[in-house]
C-alpha positions in Angstrom: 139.2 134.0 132.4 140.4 134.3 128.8 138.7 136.9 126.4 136.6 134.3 124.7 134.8 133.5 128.0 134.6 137.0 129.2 133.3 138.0 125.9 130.7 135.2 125.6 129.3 136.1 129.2 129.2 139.6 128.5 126.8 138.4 125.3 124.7 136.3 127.9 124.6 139.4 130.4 123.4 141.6 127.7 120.7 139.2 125.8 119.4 138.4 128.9 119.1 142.0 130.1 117.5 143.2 126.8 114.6 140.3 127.4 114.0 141.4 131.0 114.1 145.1 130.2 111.1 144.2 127.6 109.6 142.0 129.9 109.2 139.7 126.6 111.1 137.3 124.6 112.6 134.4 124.7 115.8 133.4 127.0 116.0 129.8 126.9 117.6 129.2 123.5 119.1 133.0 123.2 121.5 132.1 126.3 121.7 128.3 124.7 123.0 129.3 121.7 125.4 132.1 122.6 128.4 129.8 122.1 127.6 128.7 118.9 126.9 132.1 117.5 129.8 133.9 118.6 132.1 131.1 117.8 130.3 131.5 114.2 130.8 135.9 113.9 134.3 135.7 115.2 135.9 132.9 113.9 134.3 132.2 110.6 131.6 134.3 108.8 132.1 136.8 106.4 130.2 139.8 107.1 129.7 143.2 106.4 128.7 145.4 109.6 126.5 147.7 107.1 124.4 145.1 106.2 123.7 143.2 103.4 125.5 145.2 101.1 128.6 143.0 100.1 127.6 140.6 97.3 130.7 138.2 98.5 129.6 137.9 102.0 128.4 134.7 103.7 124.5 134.5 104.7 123.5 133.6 108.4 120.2 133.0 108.8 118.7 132.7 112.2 115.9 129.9 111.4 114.8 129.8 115.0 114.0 133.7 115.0 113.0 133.7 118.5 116.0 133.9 120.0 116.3 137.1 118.4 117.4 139.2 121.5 120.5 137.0 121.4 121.4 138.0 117.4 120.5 141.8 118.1 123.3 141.7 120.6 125.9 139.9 118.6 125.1 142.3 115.9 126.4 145.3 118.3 129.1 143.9 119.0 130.4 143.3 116.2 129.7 147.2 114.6 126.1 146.6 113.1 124.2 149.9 113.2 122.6 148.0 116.5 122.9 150.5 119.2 122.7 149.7 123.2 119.8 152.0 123.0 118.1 150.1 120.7 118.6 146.9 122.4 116.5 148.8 125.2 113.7 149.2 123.0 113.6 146.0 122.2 110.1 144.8 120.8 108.9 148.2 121.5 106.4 149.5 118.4 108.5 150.6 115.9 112.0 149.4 116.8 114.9 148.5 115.1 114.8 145.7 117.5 111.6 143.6 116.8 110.5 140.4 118.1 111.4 138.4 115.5 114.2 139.3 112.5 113.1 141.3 110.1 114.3 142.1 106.6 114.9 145.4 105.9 114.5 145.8 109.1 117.1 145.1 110.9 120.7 145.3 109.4 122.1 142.2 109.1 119.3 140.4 108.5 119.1 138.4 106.0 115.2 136.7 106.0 112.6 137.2 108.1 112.0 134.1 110.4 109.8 133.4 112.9 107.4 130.7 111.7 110.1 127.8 112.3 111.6 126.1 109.2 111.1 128.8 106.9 114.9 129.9 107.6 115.8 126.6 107.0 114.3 126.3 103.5 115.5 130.0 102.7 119.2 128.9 103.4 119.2 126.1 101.2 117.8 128.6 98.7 120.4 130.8 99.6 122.8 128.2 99.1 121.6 127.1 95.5 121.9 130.3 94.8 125.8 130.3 95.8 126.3 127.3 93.7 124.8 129.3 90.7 126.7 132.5 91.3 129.9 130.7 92.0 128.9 129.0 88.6 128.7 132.3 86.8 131.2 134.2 88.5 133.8 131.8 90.4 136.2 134.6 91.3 133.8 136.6 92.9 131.2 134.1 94.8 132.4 131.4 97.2 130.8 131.9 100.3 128.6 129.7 103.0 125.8 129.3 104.0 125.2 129.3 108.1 121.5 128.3 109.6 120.7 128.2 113.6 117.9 126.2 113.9 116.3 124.3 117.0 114.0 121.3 117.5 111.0 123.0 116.4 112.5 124.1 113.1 113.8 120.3 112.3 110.2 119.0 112.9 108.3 121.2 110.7 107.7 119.5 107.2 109.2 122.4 105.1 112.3 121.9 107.1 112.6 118.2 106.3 111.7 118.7 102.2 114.5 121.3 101.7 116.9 119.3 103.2 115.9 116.1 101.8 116.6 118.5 98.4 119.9 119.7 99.8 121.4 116.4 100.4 120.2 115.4 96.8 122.1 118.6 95.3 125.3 118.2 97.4 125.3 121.6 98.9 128.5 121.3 100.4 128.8 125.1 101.4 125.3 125.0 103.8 126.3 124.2 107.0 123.1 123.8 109.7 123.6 124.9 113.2 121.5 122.6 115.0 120.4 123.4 118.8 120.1 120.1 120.2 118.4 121.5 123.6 116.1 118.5 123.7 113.0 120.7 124.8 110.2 122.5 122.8 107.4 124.5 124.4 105.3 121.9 125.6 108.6 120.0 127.4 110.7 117.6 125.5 111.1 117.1 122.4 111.2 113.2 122.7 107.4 113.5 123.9 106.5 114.1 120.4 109.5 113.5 118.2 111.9 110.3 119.0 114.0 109.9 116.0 117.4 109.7 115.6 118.4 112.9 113.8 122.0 112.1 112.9 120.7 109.0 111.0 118.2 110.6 109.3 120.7 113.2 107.6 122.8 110.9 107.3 120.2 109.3 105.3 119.4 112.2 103.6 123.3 112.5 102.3 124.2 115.0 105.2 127.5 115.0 106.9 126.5 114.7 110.2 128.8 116.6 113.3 128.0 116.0 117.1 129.3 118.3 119.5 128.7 117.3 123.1 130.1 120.6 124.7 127.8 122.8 123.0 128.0 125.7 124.9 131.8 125.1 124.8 133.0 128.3 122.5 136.5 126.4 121.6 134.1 122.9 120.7 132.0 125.0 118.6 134.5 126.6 116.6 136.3 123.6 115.9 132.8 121.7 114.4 132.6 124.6 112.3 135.8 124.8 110.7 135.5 120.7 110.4 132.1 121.3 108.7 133.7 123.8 105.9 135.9 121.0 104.8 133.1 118.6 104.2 131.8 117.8 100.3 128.5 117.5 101.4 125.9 119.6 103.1 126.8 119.5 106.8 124.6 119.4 110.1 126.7 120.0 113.3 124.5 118.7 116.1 125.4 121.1 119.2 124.2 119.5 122.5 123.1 122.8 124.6 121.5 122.7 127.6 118.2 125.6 127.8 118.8 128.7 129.4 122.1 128.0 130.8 122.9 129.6 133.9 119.3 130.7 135.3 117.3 128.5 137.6 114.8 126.9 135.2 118.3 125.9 132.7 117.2 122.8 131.1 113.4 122.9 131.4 110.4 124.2 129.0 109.8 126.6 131.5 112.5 129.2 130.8 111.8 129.1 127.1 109.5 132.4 126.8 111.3 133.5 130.5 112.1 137.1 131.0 114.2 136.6 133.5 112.7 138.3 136.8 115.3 141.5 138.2 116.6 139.1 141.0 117.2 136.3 138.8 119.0 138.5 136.2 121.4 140.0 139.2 122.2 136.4 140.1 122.8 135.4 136.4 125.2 138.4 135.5 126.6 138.1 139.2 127.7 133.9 137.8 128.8 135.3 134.4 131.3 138.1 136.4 129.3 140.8 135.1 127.6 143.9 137.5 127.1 146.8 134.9 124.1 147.1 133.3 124.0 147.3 129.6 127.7 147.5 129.1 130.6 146.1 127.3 133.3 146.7 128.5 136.4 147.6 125.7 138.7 144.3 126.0 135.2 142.8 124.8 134.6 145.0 121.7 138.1 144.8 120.9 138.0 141.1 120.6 134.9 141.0 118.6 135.7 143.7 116.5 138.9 141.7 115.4 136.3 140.0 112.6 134.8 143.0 111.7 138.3 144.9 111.0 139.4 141.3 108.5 136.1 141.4 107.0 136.3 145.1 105.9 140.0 144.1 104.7 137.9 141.2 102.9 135.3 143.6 101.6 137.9 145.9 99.8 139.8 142.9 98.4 136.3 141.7 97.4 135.5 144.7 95.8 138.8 145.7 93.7 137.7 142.0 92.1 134.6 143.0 91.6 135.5 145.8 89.4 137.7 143.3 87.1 134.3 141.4 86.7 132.1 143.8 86.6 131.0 143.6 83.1 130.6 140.4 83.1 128.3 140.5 86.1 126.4 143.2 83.8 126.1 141.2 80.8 124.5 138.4 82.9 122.2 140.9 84.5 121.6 143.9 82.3 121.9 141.7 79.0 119.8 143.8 76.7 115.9 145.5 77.6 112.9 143.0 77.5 111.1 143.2 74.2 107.7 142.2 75.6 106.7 142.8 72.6 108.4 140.3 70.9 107.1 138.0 73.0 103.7 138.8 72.5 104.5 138.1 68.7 106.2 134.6 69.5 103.2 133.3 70.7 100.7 135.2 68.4 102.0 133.6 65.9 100.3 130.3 67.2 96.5 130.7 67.6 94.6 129.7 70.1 97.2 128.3 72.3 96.6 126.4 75.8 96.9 129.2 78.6 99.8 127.2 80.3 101.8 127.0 76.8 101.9 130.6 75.7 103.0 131.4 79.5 105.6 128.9 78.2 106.7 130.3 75.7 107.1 133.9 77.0 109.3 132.2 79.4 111.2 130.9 77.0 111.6 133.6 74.5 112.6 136.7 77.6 114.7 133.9 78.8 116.9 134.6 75.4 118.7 137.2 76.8 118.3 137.7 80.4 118.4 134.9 83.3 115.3 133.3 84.5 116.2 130.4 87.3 113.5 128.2 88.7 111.5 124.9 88.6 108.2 123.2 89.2 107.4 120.6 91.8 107.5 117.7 89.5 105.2 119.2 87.1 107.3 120.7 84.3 105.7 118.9 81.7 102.3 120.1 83.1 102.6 123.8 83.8 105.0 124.2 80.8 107.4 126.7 83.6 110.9 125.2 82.1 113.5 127.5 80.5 114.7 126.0 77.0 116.6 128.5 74.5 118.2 128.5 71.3 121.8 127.7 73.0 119.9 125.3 75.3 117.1 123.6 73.4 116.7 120.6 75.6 115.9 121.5 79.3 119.5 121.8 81.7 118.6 121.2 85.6 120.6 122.6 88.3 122.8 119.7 89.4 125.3 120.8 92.2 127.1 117.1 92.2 129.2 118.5 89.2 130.6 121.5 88.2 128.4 121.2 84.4 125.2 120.6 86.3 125.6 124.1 87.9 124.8 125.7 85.1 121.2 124.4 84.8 118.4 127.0 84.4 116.0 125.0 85.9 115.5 122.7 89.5 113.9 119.7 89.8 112.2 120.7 93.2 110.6 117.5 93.8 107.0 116.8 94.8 107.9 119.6 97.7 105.8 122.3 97.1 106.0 124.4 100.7 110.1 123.7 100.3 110.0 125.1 96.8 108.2 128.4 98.0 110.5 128.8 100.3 113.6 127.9 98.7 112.9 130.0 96.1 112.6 132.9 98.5 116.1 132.5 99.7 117.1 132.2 96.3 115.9 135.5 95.3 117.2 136.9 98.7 120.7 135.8 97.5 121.0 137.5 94.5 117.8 140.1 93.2 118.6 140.2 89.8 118.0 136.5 88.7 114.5 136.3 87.7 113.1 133.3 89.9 110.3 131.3 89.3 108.5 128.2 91.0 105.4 126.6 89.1 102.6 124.0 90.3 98.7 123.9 89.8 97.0 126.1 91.5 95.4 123.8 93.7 98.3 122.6 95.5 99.5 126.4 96.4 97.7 125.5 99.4 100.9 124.0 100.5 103.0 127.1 99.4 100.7 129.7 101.7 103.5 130.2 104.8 106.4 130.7 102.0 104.1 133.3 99.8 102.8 135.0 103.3 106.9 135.7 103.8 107.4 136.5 100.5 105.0 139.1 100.2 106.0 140.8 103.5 110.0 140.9 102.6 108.8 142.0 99.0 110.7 139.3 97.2 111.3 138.9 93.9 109.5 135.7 93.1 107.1 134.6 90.0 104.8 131.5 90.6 103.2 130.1 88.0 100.4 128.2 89.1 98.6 126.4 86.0 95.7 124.5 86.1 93.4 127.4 87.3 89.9 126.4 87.3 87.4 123.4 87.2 87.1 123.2 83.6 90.4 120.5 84.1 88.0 118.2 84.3 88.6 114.5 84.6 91.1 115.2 87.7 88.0 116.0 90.0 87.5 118.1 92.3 91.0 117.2 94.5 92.7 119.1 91.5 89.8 122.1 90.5 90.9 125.1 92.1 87.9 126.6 93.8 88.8 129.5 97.0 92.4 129.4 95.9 92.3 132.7 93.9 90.4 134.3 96.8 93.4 133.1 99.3 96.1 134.8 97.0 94.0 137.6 96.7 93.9 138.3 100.8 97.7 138.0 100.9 99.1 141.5 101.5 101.9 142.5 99.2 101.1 139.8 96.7 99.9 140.4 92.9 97.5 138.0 91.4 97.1 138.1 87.7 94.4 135.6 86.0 94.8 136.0 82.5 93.1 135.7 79.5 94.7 137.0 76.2 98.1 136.7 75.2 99.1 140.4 76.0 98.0 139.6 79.7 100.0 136.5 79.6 102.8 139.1 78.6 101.9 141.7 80.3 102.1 139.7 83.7 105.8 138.6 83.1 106.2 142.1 82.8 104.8 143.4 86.2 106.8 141.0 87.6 110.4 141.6 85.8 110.2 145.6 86.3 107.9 145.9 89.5 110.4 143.4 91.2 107.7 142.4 93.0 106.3 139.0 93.9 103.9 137.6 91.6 101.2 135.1 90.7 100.2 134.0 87.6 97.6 131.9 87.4 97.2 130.4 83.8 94.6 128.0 82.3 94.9 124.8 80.9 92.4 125.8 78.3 92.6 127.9 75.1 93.1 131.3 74.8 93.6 133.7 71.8 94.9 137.3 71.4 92.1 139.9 71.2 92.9 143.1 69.2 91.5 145.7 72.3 93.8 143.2 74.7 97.4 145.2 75.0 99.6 144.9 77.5 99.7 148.4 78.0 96.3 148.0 79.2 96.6 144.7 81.0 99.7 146.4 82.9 96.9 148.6 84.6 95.2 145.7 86.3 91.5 146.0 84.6 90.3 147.2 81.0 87.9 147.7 79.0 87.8 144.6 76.6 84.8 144.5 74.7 81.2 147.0 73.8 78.4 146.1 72.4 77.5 150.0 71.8 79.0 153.6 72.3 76.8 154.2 75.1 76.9 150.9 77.5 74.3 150.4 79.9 75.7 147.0 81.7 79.1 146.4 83.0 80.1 142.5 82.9 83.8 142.0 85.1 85.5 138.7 84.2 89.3 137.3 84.8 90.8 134.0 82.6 89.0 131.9 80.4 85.5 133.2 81.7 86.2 137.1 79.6 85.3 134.6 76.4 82.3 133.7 78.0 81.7 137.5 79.2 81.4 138.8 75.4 79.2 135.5 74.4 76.9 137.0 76.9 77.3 140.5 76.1 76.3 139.9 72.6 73.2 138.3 73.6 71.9 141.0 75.8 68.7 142.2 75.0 67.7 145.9 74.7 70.9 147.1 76.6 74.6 147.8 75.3 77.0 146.1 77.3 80.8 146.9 78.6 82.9 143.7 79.6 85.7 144.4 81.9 88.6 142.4 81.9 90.2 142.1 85.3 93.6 140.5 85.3 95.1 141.9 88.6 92.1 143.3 90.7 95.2 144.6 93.3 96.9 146.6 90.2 93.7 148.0 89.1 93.1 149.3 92.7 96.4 151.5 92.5 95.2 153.6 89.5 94.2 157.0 89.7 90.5 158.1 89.9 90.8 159.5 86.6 91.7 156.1 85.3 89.4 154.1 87.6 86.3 156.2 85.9 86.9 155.5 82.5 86.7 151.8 83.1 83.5 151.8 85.3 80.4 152.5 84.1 79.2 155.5 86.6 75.6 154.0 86.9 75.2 150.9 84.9 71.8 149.0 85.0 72.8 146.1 86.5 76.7 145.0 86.9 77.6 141.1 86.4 80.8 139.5 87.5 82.2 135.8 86.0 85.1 133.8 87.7 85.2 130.6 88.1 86.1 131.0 91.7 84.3 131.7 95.1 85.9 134.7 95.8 83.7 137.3 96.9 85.8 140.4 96.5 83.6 141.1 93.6 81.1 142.5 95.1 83.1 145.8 95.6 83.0 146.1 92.2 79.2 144.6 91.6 77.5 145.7 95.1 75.0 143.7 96.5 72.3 143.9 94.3 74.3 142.7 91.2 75.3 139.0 89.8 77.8 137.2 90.7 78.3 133.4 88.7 80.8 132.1 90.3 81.6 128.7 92.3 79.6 127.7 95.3 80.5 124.0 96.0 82.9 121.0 95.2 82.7 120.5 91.4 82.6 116.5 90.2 85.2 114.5 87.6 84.3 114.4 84.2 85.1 116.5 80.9 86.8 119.7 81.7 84.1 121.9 79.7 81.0 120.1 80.6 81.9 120.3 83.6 82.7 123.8 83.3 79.2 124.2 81.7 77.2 122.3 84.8 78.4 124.9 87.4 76.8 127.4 85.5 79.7 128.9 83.0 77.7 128.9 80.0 76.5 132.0 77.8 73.3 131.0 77.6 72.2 130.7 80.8 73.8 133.7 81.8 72.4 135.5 79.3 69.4 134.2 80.3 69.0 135.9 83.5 70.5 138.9 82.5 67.7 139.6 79.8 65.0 138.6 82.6 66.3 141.4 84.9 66.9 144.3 82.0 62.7 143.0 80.9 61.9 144.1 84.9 63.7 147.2 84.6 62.0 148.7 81.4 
């Protein structure tokens, strides 16, 4: 038995143990897939065993997260801070060893992956994002990007739009590890899924590798190091067979199979193996051959690094934001459309520091393209030549789940470009899974979602955004702004550029204007006061967007009562100020409290309780003009006012 053998059935005995021990996981495609992954660490990726420290590294991403038992053990053996003790703990509460990867997690780890296809999409962001720093810095980024994916990932539809995009862009340096098992949960795949993958990648301007010896470590490392040669994105097509060496190899059944104590014994006592948890030294030695030329790598890497290294700064540390500058750029145009001074704050921070993004086929729409004075007309990312590579913006494509995710892996490859995806807001429906992710890794990512409300108009009600602000709201992690002024245009692209954090900004298609008591100092803090009526207020009125305009038409026409209007541009920032703050804002026992947003998002009753007003959205709007129908569904000062006056009269 040579040491590649021994060494790969060693990596079987151990991922199979480490699912048994936790009586949880999932064997059939970690024991599948053991060939192709150790082929991969040994022979071709460049790592570094601390992490995800070294810029020049190559990203693995393990798409079909599930066999994440198999990936833990790899890591160990080749020096990640992955100890045999934490192997035992897998899935335990609290472990370095979770069920699926984690980032920030687990070392190593590049994206978190679980829901299947979202790896996929996040490599083919990762590897944009190589084509972009190789662009920028050629000496220092040339690396690949490596994805394992299985059946389930290549039948999800985000799967199939970032590849479609990846064949389009020529992403020669993604190479897809493909698990070609043949069986998904339910049984087969062909029960639900009969097409002919190769030809469809093909299709999709893939270079397309089968290997019939899958689980063949020599065949696998020879597909590889075929693939790296190819000019084109490259799917290697590994026929495996399902939990390879147990008794249920080949059916559904050992998918989600901890193996049972007496199956295990027979399975290590096959593979040669009859410690438990062990590896033996011959076995470390061999795999920690890559890890001893990767830290040789790392410190060639890094003397390079230094040589470029103010460079790298200028691209990335270029000179501080002037927000406001910005703010002055578009106050010098009144009354601008929502979507167009968001624009053009894009365009002026994008002077002197590197925003990188696109729309879903909507540029023209949601205004989110990067133009400056050494680029006045538009450039898009192009990876078919080397020109096209420098392109601020992507043409995504009418792909809006692959561009949230792409973007993701984008941002995951390199923190410090600023990166953006825009659509209207009604379609982020589609985006949900890849902002769910994004808010749990904490990733760097700015959508601009235009179009915010039903005052659109002719569109209908297909295109009025109605719950979508209340489903970005309930998204953990995630900032919402809805603003209304020009500072809280501004003062959202700040949040996101010095927060790091990811962001929604959810701009109208309508007017707005800069008000004098709207800074961004104070739209920074989430909610404001905007507008009184007198120095002792007596009603509080909370409004987001477009509908604080209609907030001070109503305030004005309150009767017998001052009135404080409360702009709300980020109800989730507001919530993490102080007390101190909080009670200077909020009235401490108001006469009646009135909130306005064009929404059906119910979160204002916090703020309103249930005996206050709430005009907001309660059904499907129709098509017709944007502000009458605005006006029908009840946004209209007068009517507002209206009521308002009738409760104050009751309360005298």
């Amino acid at each position: 038995m040579n040491i590649q053998e021994k060494s790969l059935n060693y990596l079987k005995s151990l991922t199979a143990e480490t699912i048994s021990n936790a009586k949880s996981g999932h064997t059939g495609s970690a024991l599948g897939a053991s060939s192709i992954i150790l082929a991969l660490f040994h022979d071709h990726l460049r790592f570094d065993k601390t992490g995800t420290n070294w810029l020049g590294r190559d990203r693995f991403v393990l798409s079909a997260g599930h066999t994440s038992a198999m990936l833990y053990s790899i890591l160990h053996l080749f020096g990640y801070d992955i100890s045999i003790d934490d192997l035992k703990h897998f899935r335990k509460y609290g472990s370095k060893t979770p069920g699926h990867p984690e980032y920030g997690v687990v070392p190593g780890v590049e994206t978190t992956t679980g829901p299947l296809g979202q790896g996929v999409a996040n490599a083919v962001g990762m590897a944009i994002a190589a084509e972009k720093m190789h662009n920028l810095f050629p000496n220092l980024f040339d690396n690949y990007t490596y994805c394992y994916a299985g059946d389930g990932c290549l039948m999800e539809g985000v799967a199939n739009e970032a590849c479609s995009l990846a064949g389009t862009l020529k992403l020669s340096k993604l190479i897809l590890l493909y698990d070609d098992n043949n069986i998904t949960i339910d049984g087969e795949r062909t029960i639900a899924n009969c097409e002919d993958i190769s030809k469809k990648y093909e299709a999709m301007g893939w270079n397309v590798i089968l290997v019939k010896q899958g689980n063949n470590y020599s065949a696998c490392s020879k597909a590889i190091s075929k693939a790296k040669k190819s000019s084109k994105p490259t799917i290697i097509i590994f026929k495996t067979v399902i939990g390879i060496g147990t008794k249920k190899e080949g059916t559904s059944s050992v998918h989600a199979y901890p193996l049972p104590i007496d199956e295990l014994v027979e399975l290590k006592t096959d593979l040669g193996v009859s410690e438990n948890f062990f590896i033996p030294e011959d076995v470390y030695a061999f795999c920690r051959e890559a890890t001893e030329k990767n830290d040789n790598l790392i410190n060639e890497w890094n003397t390079l690094f230094e040589e470029d290294k103010q460079k790298y700064n200028r691209y990335f540390n270029l000179k501080p934001y002037n927000f406001e500058k910005a703010l002055k750029v578009i106050c010098s145009t009144p009354d601008l459309a929502g979507r167009d001074a968001s624009g053009k704050v894009l365009c002026d921070l994008a002077e002197d520091n590197y925003f990188f993004g696109g729309t879903a086929d909507l540029g023209p729409s949601t205004k989110a393209v990067v133009k400056t004075t050494e680029q006045p007309t538009p450039t898009y990312f192009n990876a078919s030549d080397y020109f096209g590579l420098s392109g601020r913006n992507i043409h995504f494509g009418v792909r809006e789940h692959a561009m949230g995710s792409i973007c993701n892996g984008i941002a995951l490859y390199e923190s410090n470009l600023n990166v953006f995806d825009s659509t209207f807001m009604a379609f982020s429906n589609y985006m949900l899974p890849a902002l769910k992710m994004r808010a749990m890794m904490e990733t760097p990512v700015l959508s601009i979602l235009s179009h915010d409300s039903i005052d659109i108009g002719e569109d209908g009600p297909t295109h009025q955004p109605i719950e979508q602000l209340s489903q970005l709201r309930q998204i953990i992690g995630l900032d919402v702004f809805r603003p209304g002024t020009y500072a809280e245009v501004v003062a959202t692209y700040k949040h996101f550029i010095e927060k790091r954090k990811p962001t929604i900004l959810a701009i109208t298609k309508s007017k707005i204007s800069n008000i004098e008591a709207s800074t961004i100092e104070k739209a920074e803090k989430g909610g404001y006061v905007l507008f009184e009526t007198g120095k002792k207020p007596e009603v509080e009125i909370f409004a987001t967007g477009r509908e604080i305009y209609i907030a001070i038409e109503v305030a004005n026409k309150i009767k017998g009562a001052s009135v404080r209007v409360i702009s709300m541009p980020c109800i989730s920032e507001f919530e993490k100020q102080d007390a101190t703050y909080k009670s200077k804002v909020l009235l401490k026992s108001p006469k009646i409290k009135i909130a306005i947003e064009a929404s059906n998002d119910n979160i204002w009753h916090k703020y309103i309780g249930e005996n206050g007003l709430l005009f907001n959205i309660e059904s499907y709007q129709f098509s017709g003009n944007g502000d009458e129908v605005y006006k029908k569904a009840g946004f209209d000062s007068n009517i507002i006012s209206s009521k308002i006056n009738k409760i104050l009269s009751k309360k005298k």
